[in-house]
C-alpha positions in Angstrom: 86.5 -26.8 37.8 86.3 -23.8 36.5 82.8 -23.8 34.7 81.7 -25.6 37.4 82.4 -22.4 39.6 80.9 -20.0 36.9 77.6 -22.3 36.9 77.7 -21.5 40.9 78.1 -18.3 40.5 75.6 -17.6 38.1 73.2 -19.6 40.2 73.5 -17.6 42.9 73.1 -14.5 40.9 70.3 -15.9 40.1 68.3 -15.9 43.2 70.0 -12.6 43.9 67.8 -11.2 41.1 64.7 -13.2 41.7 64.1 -11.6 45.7 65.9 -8.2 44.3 68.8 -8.5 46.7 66.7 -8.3 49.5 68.6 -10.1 52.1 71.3 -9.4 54.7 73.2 -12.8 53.7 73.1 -15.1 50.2 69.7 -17.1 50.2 70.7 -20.6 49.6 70.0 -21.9 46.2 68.5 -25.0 44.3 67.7 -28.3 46.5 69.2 -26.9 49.2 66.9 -23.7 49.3 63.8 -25.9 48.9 65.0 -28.3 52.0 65.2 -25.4 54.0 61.4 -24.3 52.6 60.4 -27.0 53.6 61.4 -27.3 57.5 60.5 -23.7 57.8 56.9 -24.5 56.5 56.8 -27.6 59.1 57.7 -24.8 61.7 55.3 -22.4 60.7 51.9 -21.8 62.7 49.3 -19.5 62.3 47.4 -18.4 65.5 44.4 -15.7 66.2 43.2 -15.8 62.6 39.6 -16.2 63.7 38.5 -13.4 61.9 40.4 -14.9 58.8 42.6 -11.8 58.0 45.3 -13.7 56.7 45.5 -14.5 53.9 45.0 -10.2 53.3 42.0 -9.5 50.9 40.8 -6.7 49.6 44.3 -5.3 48.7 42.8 -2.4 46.9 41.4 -1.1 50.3 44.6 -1.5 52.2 47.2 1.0 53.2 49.9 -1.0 54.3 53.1 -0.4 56.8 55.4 -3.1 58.0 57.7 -2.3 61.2 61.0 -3.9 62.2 62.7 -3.6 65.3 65.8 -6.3 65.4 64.6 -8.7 62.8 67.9 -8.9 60.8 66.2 -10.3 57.8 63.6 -7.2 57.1 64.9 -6.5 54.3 63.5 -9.9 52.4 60.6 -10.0 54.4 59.5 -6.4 53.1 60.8 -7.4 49.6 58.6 -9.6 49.5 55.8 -8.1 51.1 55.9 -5.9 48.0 55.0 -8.6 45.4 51.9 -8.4 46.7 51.5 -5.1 47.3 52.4 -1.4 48.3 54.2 -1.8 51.7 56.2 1.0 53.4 58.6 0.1 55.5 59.3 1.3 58.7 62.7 1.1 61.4 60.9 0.5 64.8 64.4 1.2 66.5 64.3 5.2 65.2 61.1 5.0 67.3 62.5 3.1 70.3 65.7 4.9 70.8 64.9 8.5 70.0 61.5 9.4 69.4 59.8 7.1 71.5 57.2 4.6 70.6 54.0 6.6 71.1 55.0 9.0 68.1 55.3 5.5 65.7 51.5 5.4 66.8 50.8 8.8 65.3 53.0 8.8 62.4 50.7 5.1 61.5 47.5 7.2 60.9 47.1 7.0 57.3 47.7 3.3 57.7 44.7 0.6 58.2 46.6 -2.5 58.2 49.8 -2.8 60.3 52.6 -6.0 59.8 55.1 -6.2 62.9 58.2 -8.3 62.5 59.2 -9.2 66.1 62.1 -11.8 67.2 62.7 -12.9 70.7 64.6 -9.6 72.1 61.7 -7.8 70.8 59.1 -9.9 72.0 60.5 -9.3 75.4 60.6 -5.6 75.8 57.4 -4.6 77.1 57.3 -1.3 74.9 56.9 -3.2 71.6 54.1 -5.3 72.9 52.5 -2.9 74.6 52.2 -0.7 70.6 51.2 -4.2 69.3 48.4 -4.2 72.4 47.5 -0.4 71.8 47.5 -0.8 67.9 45.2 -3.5 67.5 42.2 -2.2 68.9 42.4 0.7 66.3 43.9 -1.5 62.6 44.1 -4.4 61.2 47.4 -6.1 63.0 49.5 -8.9 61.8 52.7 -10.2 63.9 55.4 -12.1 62.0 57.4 -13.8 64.9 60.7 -15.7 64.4 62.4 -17.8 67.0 61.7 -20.1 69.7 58.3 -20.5 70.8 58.8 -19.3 74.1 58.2 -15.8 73.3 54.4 -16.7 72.7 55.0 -16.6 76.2 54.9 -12.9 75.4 51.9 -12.5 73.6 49.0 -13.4 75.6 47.5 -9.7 75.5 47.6 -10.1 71.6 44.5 -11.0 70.1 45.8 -9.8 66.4 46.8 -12.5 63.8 50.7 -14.5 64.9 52.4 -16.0 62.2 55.3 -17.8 64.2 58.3 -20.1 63.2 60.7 -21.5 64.6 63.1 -21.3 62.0 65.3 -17.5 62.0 66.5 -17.7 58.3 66.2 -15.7 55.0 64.4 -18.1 53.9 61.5 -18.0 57.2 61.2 -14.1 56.7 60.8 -15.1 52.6 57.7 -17.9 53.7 56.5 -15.6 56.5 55.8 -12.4 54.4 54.7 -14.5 51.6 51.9 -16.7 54.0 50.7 -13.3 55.0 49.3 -12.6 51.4 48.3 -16.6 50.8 51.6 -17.2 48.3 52.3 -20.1 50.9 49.7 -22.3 52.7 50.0 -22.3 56.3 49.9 -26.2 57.0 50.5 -26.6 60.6 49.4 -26.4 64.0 51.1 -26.0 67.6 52.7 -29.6 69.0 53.2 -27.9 72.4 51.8 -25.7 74.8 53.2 -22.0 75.3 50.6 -20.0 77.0 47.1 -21.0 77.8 46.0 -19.1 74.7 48.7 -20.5 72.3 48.4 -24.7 73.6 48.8 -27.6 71.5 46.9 -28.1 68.0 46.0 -24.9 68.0 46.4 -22.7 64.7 44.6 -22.1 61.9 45.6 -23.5 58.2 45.4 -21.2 54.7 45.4 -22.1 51.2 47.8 -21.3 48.5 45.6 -18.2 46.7 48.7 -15.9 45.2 51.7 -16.3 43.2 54.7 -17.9 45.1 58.2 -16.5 44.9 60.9 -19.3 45.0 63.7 -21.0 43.1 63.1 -23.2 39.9 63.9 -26.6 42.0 60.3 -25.8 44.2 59.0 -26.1 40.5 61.0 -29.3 39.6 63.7 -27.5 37.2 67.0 -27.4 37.8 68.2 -23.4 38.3 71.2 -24.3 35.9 68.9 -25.6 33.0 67.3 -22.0 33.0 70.7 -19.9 32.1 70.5 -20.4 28.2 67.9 -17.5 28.8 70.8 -15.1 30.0 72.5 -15.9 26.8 69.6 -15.1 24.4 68.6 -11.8 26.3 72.5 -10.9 26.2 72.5 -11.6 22.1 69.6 -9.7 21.6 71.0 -6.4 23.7 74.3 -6.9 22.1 72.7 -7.3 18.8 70.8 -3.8 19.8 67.2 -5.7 19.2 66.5 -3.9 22.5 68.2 -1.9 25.0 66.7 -4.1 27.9 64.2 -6.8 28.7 62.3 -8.0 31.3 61.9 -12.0 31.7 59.3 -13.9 33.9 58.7 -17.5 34.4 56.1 -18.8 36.8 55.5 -22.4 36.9 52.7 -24.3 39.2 51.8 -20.6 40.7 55.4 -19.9 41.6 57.5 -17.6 40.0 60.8 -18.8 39.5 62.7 -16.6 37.1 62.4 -13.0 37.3 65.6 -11.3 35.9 66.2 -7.5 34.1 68.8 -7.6 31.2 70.0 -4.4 29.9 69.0 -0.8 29.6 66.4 1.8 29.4 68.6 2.8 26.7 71.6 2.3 24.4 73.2 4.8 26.3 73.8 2.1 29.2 72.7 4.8 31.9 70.1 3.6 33.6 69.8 -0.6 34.5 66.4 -2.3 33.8 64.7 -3.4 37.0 62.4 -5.5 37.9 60.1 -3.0 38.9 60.0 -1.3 36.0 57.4 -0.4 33.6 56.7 -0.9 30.2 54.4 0.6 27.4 53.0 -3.2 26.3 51.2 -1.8 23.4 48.9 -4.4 21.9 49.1 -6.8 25.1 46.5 -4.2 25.7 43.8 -5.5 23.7 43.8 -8.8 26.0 45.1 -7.1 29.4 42.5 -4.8 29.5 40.0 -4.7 26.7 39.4 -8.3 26.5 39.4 -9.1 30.5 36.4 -6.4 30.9 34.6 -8.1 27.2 34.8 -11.4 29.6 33.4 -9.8 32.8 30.5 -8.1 30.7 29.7 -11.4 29.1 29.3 -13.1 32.7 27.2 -10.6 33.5 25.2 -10.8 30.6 25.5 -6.9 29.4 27.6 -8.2 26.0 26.0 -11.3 23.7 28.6 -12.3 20.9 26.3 -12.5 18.6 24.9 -9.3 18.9 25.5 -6.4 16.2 27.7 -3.6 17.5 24.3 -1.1 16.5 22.7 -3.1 19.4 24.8 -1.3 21.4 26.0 1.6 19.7 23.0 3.4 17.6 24.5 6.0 15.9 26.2 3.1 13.7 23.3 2.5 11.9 23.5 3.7 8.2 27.0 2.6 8.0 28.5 -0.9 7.0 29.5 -1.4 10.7 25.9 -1.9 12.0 25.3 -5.6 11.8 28.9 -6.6 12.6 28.7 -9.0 15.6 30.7 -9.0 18.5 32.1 -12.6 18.2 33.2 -10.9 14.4 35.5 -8.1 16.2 36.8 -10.7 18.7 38.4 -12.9 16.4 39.2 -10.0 14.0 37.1 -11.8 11.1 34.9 -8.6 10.4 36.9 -7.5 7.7 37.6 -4.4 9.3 41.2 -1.8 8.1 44.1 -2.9 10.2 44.1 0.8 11.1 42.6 4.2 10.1 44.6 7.0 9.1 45.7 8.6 11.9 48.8 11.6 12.3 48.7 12.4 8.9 45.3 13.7 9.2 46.3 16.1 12.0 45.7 20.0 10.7 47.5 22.5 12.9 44.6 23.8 13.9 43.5 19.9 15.7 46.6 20.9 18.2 47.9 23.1 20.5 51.1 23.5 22.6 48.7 24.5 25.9 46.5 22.8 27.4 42.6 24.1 27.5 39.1 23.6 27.3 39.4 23.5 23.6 42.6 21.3 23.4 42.2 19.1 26.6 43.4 16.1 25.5 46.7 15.3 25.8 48.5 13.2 23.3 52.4 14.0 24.8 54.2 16.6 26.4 53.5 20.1 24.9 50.7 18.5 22.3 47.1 18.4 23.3 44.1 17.7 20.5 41.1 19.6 20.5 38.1 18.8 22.3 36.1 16.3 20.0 38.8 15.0 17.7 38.2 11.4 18.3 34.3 11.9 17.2 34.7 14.2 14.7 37.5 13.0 12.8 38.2 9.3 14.0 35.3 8.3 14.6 33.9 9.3 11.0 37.1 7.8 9.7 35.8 4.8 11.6 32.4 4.6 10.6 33.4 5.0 6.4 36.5 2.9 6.3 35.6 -0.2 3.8 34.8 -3.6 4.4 36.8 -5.6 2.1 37.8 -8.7 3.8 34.8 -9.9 6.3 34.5 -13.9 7.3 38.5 -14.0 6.9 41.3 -13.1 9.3 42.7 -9.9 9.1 44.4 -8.6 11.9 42.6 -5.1 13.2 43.3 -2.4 15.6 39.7 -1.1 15.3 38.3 -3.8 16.4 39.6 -2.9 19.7 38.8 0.6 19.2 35.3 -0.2 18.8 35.4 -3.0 21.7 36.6 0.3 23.6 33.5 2.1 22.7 30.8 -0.7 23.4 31.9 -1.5 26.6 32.2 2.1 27.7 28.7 2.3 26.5 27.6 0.0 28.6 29.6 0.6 31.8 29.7 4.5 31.4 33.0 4.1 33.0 35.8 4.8 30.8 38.1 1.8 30.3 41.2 2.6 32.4 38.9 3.2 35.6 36.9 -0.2 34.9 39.9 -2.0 34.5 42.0 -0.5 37.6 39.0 -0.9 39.4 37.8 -4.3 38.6 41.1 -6.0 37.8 44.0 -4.6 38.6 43.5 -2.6 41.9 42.1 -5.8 43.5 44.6 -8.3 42.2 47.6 -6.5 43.9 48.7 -5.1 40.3 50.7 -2.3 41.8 51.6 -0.1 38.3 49.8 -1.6 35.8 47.6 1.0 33.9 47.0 3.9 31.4 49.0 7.2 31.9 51.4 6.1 34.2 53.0 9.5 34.5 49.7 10.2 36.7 51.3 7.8 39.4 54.8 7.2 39.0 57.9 8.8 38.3 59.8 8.9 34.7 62.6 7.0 35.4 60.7 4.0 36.4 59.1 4.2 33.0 61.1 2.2 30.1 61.3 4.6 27.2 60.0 3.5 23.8 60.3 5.4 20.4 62.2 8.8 19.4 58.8 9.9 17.1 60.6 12.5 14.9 57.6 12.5 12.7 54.3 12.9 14.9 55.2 13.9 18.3 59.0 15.1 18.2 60.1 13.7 21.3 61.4 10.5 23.0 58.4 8.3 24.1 58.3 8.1 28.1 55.3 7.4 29.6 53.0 8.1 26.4 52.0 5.0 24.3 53.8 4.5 21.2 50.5 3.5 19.3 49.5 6.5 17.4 45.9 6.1 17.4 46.1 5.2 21.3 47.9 8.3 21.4 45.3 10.3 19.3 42.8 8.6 22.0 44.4 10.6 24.7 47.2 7.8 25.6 43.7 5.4 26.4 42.0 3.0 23.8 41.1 -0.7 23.3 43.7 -1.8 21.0 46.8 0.1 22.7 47.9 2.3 26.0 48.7 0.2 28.8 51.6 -0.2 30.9 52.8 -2.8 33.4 55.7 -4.8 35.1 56.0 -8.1 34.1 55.4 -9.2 38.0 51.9 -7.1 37.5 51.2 -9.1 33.7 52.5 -12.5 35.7 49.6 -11.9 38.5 46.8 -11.3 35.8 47.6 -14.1 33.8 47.7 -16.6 36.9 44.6 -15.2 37.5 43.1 -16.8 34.0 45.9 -19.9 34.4 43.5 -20.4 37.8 40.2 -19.9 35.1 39.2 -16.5 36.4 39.9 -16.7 40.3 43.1 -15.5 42.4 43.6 -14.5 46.0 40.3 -16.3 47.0 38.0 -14.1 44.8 36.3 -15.2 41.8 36.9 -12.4 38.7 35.9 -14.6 35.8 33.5 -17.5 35.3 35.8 -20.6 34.5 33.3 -21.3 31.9 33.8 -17.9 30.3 37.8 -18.4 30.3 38.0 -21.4 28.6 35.5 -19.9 25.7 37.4 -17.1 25.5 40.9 -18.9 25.4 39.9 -21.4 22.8 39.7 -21.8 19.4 37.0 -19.9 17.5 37.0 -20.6 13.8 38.4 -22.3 11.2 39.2 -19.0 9.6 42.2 -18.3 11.9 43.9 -20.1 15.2 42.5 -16.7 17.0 40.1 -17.0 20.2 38.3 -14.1 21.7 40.3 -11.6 21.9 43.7 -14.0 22.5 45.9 -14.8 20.3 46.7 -18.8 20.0 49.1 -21.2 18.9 49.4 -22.1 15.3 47.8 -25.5 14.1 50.6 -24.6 11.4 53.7 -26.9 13.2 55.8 -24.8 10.2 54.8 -21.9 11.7 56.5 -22.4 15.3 54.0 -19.8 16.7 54.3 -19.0 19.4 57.1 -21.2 19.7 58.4 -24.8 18.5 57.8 -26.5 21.8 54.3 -24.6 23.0 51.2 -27.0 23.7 48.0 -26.3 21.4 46.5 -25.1 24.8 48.7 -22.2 24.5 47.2 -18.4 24.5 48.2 -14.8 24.9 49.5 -11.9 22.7 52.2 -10.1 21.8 52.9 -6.3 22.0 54.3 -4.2 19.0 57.3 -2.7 21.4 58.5 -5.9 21.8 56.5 -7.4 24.7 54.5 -11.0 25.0 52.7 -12.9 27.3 52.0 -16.8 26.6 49.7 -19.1 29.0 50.3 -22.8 28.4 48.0 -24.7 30.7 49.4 -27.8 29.7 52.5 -27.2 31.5 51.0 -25.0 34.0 53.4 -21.9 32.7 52.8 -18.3 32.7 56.0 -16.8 30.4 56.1 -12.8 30.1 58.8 -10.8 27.8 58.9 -7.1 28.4 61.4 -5.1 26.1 61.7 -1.8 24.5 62.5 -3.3 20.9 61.4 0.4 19.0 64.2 2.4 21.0 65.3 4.6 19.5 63.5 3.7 16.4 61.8 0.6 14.9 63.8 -2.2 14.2 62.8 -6.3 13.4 66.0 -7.4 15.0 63.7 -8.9 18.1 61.8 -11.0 15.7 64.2 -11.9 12.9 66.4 -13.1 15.7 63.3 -14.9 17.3 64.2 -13.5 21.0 60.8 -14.2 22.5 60.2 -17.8 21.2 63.9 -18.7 21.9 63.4 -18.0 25.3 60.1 -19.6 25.5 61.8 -22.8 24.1 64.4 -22.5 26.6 62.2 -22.8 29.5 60.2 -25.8 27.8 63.4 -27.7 27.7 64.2 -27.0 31.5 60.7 -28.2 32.3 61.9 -31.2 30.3 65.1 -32.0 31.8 63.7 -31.5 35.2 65.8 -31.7 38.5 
């Protein structure tokens, strides 16, 4: 009796975690959350969607507020809402009862898009619907409306998008905010008349274009078949492998496990979150490097087969000239692992200030002189040897240089091109270089105590020295993220290039890129695969050969099984305070991959 009340417990904890204690009563859990899914997406109707706003697109273009009034399940519903993407929140009742609803009209100027939660009450108090009236012939409106179907009654002056249901639940405000975005499908239509304007079979039906955010039984698993993950992520912080870690699982497009283990540190200060963000060091060379190689080859602009002087001149003369691209892709053109990098640093190459001459900053109080990547790196570069070309050999400057051609031929540097292209657009709300530029320090997971090169704790700065050297942006390292940001982005190229109804890759173009190159190595373009090497185990015992994605010197992965339609994502700070293999020799990552395999297995 006991266990069986720990195993409840730890369920709902569970679900807690996954919708980040976002509602004013415990969700259900298991079967019976999925039952309730299920009548609320019966209940649920969309209505005045001729303009087809919902699902939202463009979520790079959007400045987003969502009001409540009496909707005692805001909370969720604006959790959610922020899966998506950046969503202020706003009380309606500070407006109603002191201010006065015409100054919640001027304080929503810097907003284009507008999400009102209404329930009965409100839909009957002829303030609110006159602001919903007023608003929507100046922003994008959307009304969320829980409870009976009488107060569409209400509405007949609103011409903005109605999401209603029946249903007044966590779990309706959950589906509601999540339709909104295109997590859910809308599926149904009116069975009875309200108002002339909202009669029966009216409503407008949606696909399912976004990640999902549910339990592990809307996926077929069983919650309780998931907890041997707690128990590895507890051994690996106990065993300090890593302060803290990060764990995602989305199956079928839904997430179901999202849960923070740990600390940012050993001092056991500060909790992981969810939301927090994480230097993802070589994850880079397929989160951003390779996604932009994969957009310039749709486009044409990069052939594999041509020589990096095709693109880059001032190569010629060196042994680097005739290298191809497919070559640096699979890391068969027998480039260094790495060039020298710190140890080449002359006092001179750095200052304490920032300035025209030393504007390039590598940490807090060290910034390189103008030129150093050119003048020294570059050189380095350009005269390292060529010992091992046609075999594998694992490179970071074959990133480098994929950095340089496809700046070349974008002229944009790569952390604008891929927060334009990618992640802006795909709802990635902090993934990115230099995320001190946009967020605050304590949301950023710390990485290594450098007592050697940069004398300080690692926040916010890339670990990767020659990132670092880059100015904190380069191919091979220098990118940050949440896992929910590395979950969208890699259901993106689950889906073969497309999410939220637009079309980023060619499907064609994935599936070359995610396959097998060579008999040389089990490496595609860019992605790392499984192992054709069953002794090997890579990257875990139970992953299909479909399986790609990478894994991150700090302690970070991200694996793609098609095959089981899975998206797994380990974030951890496995270098703080210094470097240890604990993460490894323990196998953390594939442990936990394995785990979630034999959930998928055992089913409900």
């Amino acid at each position: 009796m006991r266990k069986n009340r720990l195993n409840i417990a730890a369920l709902f904890l569970f679900v807690f975690s996954l919708f980040n204690s976002a509602c004013a009563q415990p969700p259900l859990v298991g079967k019976a959350y999925v039952d309730e899914e299920n009548k609320v997406q019966q209940s649920t109707v969309l209505l005045n969607n001729g303009s087809y706003l919902i699902p939202l697109q463009n979520l790079n273009t959007l400045k987003i507020a969502s009001i409540h009034f009496t909707n005692q399940y805001a909370t969720g519903f604006d959790s959610l809402l922020n899966k998506y993407a950046k969503v202020d929140a706003i009380n309606g009742n500070d407006y109603t009862a002191t201010k006065g609803i015409n100054t919640l009209s001027s304080d929503l100027k810097w907003y284009n898009t507008i999400i009102i939660q209404l329930n009965s009450a409100d839909a009957n108090d002829p303030h609110i619907i006159n602001f919903i009236t007023q608003t929507q012939k100046l922003k994008n409106v959307v009304v969320a409306l829980f409870g009976k179907g009488d107060a569409l009654a209400q509405l007949t002056g609103v011409t903005a998008p109605v999401i209603w249901t029946e249903r007044v639940s966590p779990i309706s405000a959950y589906f509601s905010a999540q339709a909104i975005f295109g997590g859910v499908a809308i599926t149904q239509k009116l069975s009875n008349t309200y108002a002339p304007n909202y009669s029966a079979n009216m409503g407008f039906l949606t696909n399912k274009v976004r990640l999902q955010y549910t339990v592990p039984e809307d996926a077929g698993v069983n919650s309780a078949n998931l907890l041997p993950i707690d128990a590895i992520a507890r051994e690996a912080i106990a065993a300090h492998a890593t302060p803290g870690c990060v764990v995602l699982v989305a199956k079928d497009g839904k997430v179901i496990f999202n849960k923070a283990y740990g600390y940012h540190t050993y001092d056991n200060v500060q909790p992981d979150k969810l939301t927090d963000i994480f230097d993802i060091a070589s994850l880079t060379k397929v989160s951003a490097t390779t996604m932009e190689v994969m957009q310039l080859y749709d486009q044409g602009k990069i052939n594999l087969d041509s020589t990096i002087e095709a693109y880059i001149p001032s190569v010629k003369g060196s042994n680097k000239s005739d290298i191809r691209i497919r070559e640096l892709m699979t890391h068969q053109a027998g480039l260094v692992p790495d060039i020298p990098t710190y140890e080449k640093v002359k006092p001179a190459d750095h200052s304490i200030d920032s300035s025209a001459a030393f504007p390039t900053k590598v940490s807090d109080n060290y910034f390189l002189r103008k030129n150093y990547f050119m003048d020294v790196m570059w050189q380095d570069i350009l005269k390292s040897p060529l010992k091992t070309r046609g075999q594998y050999v694992y490179s970071d400057v074959s990133m480098v240089l994929m950095k340089e051609i496809s700046e070349t031929i974008t002229q944009t540097p790569i952390n604008q091109y891929v927060q334009q292209q990618f992640y802006s657009p795909l709802g990635m709300q902090t993934a990115g270089y230099l995320p001190l530029y946009r967020f605050p320090v304590a949301q950023i997971i710390p990485t290594e105590n450098d007592v050697v090169f940069r004398h300080t704790l690692l926040d916010g700065y890339t670990e990767d020295q020659t990132a670092a050297l880059c100015g904190n942006v380069s191919g091979n390292a220098g990118l940050f993220a949440s896992a929910n940001d590395l979950a969208i982005l890699y259901q993106m190229i689950l889906n073969r290039g497309s999410y939220g109804g637009t079309l980023y890759i060619k499907p064609q173009t994935v599936d070359l890129f995610t396959t097998k190159q060579s008999n040389v190595s089990r490496r595609g373009l860019g992605f790392d695969m499984w192992d054709p090497d069953t002794d090997h185990h890579y990257p875990s015992e139970l992953a299909s050969p479909q399986t790609y994605g990478h894994t991150g010197y700090t302690g970070t992965c991200v694996w793609v099984d098609p095959k089981y339609n899975l998206v797994y994502v380990f974030l951890s700070n496995r270098v703080n305070p210094k470097v240890v293999d604990k993460l490894s020799s323990l196998r953390i990552r594939p442990r936990i991959q394995d785990a979630i395999y034999q959930a998928i297995a055992k089913g409900l």
